[in-house]
Backbone bond lengths (Angstrom), bond angles and torsions (degrees), N, CA, C in turn:
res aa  C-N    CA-C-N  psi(-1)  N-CA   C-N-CA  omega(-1)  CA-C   N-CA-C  phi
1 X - - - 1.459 - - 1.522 108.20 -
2 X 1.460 114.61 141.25 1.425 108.47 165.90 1.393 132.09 -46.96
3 X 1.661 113.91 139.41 1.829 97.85 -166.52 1.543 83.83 -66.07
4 X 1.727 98.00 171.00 1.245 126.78 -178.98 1.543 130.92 -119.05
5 X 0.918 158.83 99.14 1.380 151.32 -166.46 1.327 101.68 104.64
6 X 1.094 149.96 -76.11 1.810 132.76 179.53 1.583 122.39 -34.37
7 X 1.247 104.69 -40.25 1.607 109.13 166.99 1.531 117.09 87.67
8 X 1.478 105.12 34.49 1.714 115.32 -167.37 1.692 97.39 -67.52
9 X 1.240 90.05 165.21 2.196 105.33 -169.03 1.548 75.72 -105.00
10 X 1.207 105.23 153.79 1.042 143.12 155.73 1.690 134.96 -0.67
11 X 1.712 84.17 -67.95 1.212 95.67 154.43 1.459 129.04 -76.24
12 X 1.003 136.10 -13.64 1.364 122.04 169.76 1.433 113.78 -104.92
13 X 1.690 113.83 10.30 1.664 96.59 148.27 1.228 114.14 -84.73
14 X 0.900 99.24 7.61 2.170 101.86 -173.31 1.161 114.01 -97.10
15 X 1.497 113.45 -18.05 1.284 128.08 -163.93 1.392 124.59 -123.57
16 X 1.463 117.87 -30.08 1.710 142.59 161.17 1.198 113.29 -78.80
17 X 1.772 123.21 -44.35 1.157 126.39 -144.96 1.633 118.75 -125.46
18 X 1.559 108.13 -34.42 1.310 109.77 -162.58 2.050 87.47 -106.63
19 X 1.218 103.76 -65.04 1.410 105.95 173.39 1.484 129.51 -41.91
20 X 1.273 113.88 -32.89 1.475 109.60 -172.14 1.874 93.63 -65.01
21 X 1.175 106.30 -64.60 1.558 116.12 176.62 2.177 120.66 -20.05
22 X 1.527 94.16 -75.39 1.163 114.34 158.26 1.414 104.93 -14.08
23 X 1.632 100.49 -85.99 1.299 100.93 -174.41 1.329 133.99 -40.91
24 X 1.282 120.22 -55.68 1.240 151.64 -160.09 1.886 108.46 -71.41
25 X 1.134 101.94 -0.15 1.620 118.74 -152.10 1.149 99.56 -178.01
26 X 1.615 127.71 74.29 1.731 129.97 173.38 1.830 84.58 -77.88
27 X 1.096 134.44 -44.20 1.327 128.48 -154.16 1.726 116.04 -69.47
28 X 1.402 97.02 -19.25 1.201 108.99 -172.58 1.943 122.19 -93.89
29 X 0.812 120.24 89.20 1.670 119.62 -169.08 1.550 111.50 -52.04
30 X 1.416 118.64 112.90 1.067 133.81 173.13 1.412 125.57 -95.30
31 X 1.154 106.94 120.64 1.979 109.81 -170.30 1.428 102.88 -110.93
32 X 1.310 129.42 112.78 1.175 124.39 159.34 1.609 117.93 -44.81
33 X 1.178 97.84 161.78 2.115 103.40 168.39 1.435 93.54 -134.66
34 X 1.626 104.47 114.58 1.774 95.55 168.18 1.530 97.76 -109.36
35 X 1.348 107.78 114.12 1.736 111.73 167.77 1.543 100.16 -133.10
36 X 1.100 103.93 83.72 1.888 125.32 -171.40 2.142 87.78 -53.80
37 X 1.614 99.43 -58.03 1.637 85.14 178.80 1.684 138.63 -80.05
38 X 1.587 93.45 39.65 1.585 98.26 157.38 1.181 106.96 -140.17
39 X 1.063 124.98 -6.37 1.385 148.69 179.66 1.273 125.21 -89.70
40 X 1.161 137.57 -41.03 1.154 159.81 -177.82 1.612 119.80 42.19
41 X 1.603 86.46 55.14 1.958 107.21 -174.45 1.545 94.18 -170.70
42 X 1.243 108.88 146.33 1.958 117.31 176.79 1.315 97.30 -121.61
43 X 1.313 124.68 140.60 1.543 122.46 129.79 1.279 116.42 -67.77
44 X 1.327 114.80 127.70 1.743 101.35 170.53 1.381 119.10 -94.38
45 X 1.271 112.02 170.85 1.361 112.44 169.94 1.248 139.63 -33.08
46 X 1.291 91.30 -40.31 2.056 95.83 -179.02 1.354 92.05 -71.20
47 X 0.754 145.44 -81.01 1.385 150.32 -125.80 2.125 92.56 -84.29
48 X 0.949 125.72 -38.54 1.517 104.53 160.28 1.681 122.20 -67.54
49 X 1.664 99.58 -31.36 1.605 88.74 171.42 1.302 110.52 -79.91
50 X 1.748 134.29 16.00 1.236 107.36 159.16 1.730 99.83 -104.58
51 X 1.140 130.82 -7.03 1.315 140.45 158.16 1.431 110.33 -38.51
52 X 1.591 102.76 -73.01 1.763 106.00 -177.31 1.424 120.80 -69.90
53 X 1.741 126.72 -22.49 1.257 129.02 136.35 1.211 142.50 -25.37
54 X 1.711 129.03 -36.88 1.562 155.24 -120.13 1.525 75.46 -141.61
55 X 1.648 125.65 -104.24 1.192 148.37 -174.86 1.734 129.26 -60.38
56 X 1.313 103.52 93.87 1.522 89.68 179.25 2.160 116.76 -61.92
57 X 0.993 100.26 5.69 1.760 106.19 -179.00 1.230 94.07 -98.06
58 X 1.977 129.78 0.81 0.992 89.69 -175.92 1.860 105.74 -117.29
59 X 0.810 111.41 105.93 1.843 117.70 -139.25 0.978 114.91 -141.10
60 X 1.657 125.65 18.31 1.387 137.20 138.55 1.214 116.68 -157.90
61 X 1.570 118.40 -154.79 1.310 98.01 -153.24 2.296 83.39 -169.61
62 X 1.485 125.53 149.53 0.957 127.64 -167.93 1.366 81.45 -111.04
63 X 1.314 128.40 133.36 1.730 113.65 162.99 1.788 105.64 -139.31
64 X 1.486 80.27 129.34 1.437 99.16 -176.46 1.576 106.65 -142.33
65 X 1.602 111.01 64.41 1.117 129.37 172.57 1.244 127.44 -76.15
66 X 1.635 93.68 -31.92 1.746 121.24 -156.84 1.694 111.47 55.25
67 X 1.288 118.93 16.18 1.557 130.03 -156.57 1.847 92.51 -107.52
68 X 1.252 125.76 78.20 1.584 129.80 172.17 2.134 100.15 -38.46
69 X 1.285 96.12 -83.66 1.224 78.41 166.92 1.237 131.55 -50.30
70 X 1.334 146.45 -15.19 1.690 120.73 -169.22 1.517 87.02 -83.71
71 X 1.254 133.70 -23.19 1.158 143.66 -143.51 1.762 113.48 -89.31
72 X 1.385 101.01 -33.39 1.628 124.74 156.30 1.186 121.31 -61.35
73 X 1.849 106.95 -53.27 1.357 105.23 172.72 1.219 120.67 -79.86
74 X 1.369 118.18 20.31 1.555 124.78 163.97 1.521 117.55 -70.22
75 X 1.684 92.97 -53.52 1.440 120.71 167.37 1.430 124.19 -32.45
76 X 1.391 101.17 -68.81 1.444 112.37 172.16 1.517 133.53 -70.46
77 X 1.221 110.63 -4.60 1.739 114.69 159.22 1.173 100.88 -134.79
78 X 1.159 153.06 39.93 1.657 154.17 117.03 1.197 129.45 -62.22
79 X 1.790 103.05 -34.05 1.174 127.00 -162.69 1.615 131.44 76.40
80 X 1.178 115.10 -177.47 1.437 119.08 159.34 1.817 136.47 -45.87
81 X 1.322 102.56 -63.31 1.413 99.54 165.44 1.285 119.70 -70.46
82 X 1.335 120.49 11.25 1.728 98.44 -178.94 1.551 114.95 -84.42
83 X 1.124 96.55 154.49 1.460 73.40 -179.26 1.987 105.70 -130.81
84 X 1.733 97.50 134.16 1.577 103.37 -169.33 1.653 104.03 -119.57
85 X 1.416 90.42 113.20 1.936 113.92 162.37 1.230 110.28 -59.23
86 X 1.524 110.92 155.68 1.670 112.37 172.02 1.624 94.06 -104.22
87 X 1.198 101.73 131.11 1.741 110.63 162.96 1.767 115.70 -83.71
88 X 1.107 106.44 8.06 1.494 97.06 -179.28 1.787 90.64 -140.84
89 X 1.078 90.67 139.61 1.579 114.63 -171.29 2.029 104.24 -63.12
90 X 1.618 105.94 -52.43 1.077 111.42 -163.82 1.707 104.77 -81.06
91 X 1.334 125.24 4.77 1.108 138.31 -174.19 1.699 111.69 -101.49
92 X 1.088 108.05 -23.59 1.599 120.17 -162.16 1.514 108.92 -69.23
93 X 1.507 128.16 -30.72 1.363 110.73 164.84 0.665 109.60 -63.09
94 X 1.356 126.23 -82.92 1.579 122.48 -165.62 1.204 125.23 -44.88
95 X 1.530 131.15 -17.47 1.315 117.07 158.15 1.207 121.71 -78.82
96 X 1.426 124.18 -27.61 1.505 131.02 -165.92 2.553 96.69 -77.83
97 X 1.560 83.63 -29.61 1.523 92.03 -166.03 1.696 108.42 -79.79
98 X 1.038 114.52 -12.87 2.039 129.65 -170.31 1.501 107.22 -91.88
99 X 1.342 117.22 130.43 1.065 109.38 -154.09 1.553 86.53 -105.02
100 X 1.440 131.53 31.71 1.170 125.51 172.11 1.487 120.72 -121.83
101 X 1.236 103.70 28.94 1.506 113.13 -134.57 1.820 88.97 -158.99
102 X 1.696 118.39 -87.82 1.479 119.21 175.02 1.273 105.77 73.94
103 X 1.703 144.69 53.93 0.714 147.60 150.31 1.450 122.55 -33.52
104 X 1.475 132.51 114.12 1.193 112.41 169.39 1.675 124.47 -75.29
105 X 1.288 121.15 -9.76 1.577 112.44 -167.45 1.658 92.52 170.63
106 X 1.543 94.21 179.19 1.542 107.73 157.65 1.117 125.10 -125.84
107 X 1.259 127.69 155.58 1.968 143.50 137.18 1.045 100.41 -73.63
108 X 1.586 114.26 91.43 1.085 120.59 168.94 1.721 132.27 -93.69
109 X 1.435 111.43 159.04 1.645 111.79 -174.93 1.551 98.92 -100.30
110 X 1.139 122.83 -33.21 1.576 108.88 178.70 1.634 116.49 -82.53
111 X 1.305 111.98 -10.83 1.732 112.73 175.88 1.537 118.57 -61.33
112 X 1.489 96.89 -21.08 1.647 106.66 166.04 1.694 123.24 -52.69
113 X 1.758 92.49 -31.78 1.916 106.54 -170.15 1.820 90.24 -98.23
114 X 1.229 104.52 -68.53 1.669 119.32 -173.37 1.780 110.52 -106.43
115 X 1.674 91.39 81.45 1.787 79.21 168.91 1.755 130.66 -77.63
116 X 1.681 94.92 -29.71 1.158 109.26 174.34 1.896 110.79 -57.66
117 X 1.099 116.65 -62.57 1.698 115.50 -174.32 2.017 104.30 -43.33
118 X 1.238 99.45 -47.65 1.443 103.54 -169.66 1.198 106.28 -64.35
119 X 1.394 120.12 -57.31 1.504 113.34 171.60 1.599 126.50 -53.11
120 X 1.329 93.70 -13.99 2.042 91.53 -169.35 1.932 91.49 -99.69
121 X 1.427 123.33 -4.63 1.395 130.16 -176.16 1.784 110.40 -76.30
122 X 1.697 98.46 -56.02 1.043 109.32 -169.61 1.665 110.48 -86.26
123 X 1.343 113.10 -13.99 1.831 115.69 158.26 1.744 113.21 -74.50
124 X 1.022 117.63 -22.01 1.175 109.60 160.93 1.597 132.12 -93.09
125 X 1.236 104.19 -22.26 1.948 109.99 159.55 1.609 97.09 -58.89
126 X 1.389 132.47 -49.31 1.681 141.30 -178.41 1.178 104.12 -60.54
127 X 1.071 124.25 -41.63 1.917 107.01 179.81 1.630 97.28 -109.63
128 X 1.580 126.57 36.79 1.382 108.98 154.85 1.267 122.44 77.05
129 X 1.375 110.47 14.03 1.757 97.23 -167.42 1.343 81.91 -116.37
130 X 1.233 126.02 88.96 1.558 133.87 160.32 1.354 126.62 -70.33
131 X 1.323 125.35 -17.36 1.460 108.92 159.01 1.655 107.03 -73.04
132 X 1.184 127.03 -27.82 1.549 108.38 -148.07 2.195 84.14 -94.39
133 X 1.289 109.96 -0.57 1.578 100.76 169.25 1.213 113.87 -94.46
134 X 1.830 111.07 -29.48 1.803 85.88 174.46 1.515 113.27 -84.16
135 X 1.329 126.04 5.87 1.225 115.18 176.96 1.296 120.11 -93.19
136 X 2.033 116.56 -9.71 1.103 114.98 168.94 1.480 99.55 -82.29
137 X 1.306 131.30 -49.40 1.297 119.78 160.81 1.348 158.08 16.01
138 X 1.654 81.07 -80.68 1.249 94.89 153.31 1.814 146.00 -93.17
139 X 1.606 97.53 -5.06 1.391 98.82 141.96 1.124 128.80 -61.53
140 X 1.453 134.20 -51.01 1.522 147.26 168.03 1.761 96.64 -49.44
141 X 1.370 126.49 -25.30 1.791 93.84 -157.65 1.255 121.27 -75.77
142 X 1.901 133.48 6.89 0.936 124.50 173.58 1.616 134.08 -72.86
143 X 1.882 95.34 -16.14 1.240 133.09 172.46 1.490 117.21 -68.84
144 X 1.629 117.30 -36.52 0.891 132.79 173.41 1.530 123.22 -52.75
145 X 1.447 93.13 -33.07 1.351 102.33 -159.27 1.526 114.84 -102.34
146 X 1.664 118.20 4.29 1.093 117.38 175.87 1.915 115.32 -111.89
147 X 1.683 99.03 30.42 1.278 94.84 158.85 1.678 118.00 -67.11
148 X 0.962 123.97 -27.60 1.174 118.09 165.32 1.766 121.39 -124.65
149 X 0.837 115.06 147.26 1.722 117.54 175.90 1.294 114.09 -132.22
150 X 1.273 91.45 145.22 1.670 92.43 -176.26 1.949 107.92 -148.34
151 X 1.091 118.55 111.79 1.219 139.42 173.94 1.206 120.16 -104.01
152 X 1.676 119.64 161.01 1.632 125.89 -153.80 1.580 86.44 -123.14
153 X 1.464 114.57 107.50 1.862 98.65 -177.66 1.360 116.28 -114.90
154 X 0.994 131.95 138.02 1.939 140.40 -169.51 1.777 104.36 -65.22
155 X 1.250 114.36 90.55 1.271 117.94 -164.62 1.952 104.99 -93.81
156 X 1.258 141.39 -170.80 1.670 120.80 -167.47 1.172 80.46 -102.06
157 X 1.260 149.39 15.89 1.917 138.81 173.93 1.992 102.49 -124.12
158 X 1.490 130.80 8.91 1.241 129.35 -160.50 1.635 114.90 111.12
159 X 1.586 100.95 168.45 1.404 108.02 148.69 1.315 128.15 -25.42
160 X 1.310 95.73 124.92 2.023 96.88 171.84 2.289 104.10 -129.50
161 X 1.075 110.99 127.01 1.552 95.90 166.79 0.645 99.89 -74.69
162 X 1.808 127.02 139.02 1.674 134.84 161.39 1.905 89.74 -99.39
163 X 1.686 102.03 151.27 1.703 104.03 172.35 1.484 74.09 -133.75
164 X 1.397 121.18 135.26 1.088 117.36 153.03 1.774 95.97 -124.91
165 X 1.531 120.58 134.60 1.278 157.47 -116.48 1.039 107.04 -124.84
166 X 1.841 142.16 159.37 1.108 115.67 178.90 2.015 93.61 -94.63
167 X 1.437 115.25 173.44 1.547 123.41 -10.28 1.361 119.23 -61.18
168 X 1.659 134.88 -45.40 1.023 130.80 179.58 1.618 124.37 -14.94
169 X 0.578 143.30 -39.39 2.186 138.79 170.21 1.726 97.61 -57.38
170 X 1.477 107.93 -54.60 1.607 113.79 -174.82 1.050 132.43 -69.93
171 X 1.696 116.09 -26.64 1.378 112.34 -172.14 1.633 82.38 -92.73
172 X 1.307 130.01 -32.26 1.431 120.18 -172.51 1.944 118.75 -56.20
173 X 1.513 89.27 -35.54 1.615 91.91 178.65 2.073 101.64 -78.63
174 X 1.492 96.80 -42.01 1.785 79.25 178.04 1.563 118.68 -52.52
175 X 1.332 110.48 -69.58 1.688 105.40 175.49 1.398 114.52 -31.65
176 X 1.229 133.09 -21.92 1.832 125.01 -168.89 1.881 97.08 -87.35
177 X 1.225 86.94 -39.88 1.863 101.17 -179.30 1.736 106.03 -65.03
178 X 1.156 123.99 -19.77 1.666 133.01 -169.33 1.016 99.35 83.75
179 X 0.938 167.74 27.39 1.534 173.78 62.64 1.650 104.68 46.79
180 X 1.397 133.81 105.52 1.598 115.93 170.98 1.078 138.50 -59.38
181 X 1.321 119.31 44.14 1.601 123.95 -166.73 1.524 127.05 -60.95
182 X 1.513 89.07 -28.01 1.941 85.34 -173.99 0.906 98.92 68.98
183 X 1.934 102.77 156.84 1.746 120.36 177.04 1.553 109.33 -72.54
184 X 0.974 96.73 -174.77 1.768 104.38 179.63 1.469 83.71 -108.95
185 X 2.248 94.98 162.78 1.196 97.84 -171.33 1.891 110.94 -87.18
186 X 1.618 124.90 170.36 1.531 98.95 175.84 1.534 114.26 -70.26
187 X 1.159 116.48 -165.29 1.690 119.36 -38.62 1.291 122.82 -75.61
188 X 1.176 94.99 38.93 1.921 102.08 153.16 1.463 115.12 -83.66
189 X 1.234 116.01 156.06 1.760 103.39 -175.53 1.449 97.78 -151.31
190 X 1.173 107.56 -134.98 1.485 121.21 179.23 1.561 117.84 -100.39
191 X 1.341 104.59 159.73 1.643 120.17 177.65 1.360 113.09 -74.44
192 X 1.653 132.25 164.90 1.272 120.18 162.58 1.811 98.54 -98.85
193 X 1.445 95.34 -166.50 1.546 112.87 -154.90 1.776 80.90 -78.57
194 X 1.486 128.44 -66.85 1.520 97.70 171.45 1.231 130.29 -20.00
195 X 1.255 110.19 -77.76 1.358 119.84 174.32 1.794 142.43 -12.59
196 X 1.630 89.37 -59.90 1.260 105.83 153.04 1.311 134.30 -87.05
197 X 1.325 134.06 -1.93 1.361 127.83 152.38 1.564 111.67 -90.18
198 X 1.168 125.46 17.52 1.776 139.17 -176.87 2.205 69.09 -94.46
199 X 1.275 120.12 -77.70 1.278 126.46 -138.77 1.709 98.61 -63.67
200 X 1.535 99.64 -43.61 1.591 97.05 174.19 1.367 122.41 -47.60
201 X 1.429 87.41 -38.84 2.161 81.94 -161.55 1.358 97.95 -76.44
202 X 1.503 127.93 -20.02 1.613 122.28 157.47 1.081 110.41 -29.33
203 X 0.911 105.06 -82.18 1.848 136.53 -152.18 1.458 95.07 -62.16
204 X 1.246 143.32 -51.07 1.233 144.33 165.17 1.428 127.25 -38.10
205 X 1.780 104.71 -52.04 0.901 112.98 177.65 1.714 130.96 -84.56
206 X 1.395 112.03 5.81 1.531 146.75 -179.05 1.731 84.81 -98.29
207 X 1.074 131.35 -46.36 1.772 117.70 -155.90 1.687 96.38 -80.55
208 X 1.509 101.71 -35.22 1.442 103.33 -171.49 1.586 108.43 -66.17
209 X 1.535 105.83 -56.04 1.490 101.42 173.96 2.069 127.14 -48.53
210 X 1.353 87.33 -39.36 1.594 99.35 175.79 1.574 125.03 -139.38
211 X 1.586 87.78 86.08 2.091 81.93 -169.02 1.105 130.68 -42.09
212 X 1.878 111.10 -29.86 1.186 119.77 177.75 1.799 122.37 -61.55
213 X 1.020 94.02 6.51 1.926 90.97 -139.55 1.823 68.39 -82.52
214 X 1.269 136.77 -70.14 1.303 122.70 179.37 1.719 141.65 -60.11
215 X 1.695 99.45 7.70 0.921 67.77 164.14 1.335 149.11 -155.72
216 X 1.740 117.46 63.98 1.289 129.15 150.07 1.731 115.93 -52.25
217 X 1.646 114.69 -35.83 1.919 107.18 161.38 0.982 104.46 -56.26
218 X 1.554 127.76 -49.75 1.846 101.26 -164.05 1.473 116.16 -78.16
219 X 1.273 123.85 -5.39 1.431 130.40 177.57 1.492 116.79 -93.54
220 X 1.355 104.54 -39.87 1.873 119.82 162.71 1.039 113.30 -48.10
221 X 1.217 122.20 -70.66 1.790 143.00 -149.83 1.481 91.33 -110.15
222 X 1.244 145.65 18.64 1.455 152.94 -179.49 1.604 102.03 17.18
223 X 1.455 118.20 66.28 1.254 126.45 173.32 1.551 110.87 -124.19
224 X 1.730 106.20 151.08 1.781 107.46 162.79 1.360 124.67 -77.47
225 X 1.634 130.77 72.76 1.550 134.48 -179.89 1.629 94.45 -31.20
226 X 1.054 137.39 -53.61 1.887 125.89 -171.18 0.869 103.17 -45.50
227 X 1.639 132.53 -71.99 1.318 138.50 -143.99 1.728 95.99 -88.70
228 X 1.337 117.54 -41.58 1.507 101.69 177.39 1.536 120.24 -70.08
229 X 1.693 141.67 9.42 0.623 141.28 135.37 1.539 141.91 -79.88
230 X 1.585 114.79 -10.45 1.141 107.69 142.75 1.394 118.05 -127.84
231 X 1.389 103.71 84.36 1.504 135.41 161.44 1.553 134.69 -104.28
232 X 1.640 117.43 84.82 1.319 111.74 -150.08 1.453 94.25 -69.44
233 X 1.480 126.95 -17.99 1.604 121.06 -158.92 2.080 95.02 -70.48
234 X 1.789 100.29 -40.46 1.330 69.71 -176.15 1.640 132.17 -75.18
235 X 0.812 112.68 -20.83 1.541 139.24 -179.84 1.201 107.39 -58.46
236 X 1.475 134.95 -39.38 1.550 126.77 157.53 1.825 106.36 -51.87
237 X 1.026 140.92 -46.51 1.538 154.68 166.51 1.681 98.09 -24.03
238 X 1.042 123.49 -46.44 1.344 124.17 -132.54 2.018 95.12 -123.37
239 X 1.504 111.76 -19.27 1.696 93.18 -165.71 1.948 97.97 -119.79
240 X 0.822 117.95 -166.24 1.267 138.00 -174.40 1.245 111.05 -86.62
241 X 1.427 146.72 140.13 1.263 108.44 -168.35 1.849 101.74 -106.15
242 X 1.110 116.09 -11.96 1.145 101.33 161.20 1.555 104.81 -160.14
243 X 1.529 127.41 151.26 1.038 123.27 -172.41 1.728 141.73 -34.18
């Protein structure tokens, strides 16, 4: 991932950070992660297409720009064999589906809850059958959408926006599912009671669209996904109890 907080240009993630590695480790395949908005620094394109030029380890790329175009012009000075993942779940058709672009797959954040749907999504963008992916799609997109949450909460001075970020939305819905997720580390913490009924009615509304989509957890972890989603006992476990 791009370093974070120092605020290096471009060139010296290419040159401090991504390259020293490369080098140091031809055997080892190195994937950049450009997510400029958690990061608050990009590598740009040029400077990875002289990366994947330089380094044969360096031969894909995680992109979570949300930038369609930067994502093309990845294409076009990477070349052909490179090959570029979508870092954002809700982004992955349309990159995998653009023929300017040719996504091979994702690193995905919801494969943690539903690996099976994601994997059977992005095998069907690969053999071309694009209606039957945006329609799994869009069963999955409520899931999509709770990598991040963000609620308005009545704090003793006013309104406060809470964003709680991924992982926090995900590991919060795995633990309710029995899922072994463990806490997140600080100062990440817990969701409020908004918060987590934002993630429920996801997750609810993903089971309704596709019963299947849950359930290798309830057969794995030999649990009831119905009833453990509307379970207020677990859901006190998991939030703050008051602002």
């Amino acid at each position: 991932v791009d370093p974070y907080y120092n605020g290096p240009s471009s060139l010296e993630i290419r040159r401090e950070y991504v390259e020293p590695v490369a080098r140091a480790f031809p055997e080892v395949q190195v994937i950049p992660y450009i997510i400029p908005g958690r990061t608050g620094c990009m590598m740009q394109v040029e400077d990875l297409a002289i990366l994947a030029h330089q380094y044969p380890n360096v031969a894909q790329v995680k992109e979570a720009t949300g930038d369609l175009d930067n994502m093309a012009k990845t294409r076009r000075l990477c070349g052909d064999d490179f090959t570029i993942l979508s870092g954002d779940d809700d982004k992955t058709v349309a990159m995998m589906k653009s023929e300017d672009i040719r996504a091979a797959g994702v690193i995905s954040v919801m494969s943690n809850v539903i690996p099976g749907p994601i994997q059977r999504l992005t095998e069907l963008l690969n053999a071309g059958q694009e209606d039957e992916a945006d329609s799994l799609a869009e069963k999955l997109a409520p899931l999509f959408g709770i990598v991040g949450v963000a609620t308005t909460e009545q704090s003793a001075y006013g309104p406060v926006e809470c964003k709680a970020r991924n992982p926090v939305p995900v590991k919060t819905l795995m633990n309710i599912l029995g899922m072994p997720a463990g806490p997140v580390r600080q100062p990440l913490g817990k969701m409020t009671h908004a918060g987590v009924q934002v993630v429920l009615d996801a997750a609810r509304q993903v089971a309704a669209n596709d019963p299947t989509a849950f359930a290798p957890v309830a057969e794995f972890f030999g649990v009831d996904v119905e009833a453990r989603l509307h379970d207020d006992s677990l859901v006190e476990r998991v939030v703050y109890p008051s602002y």
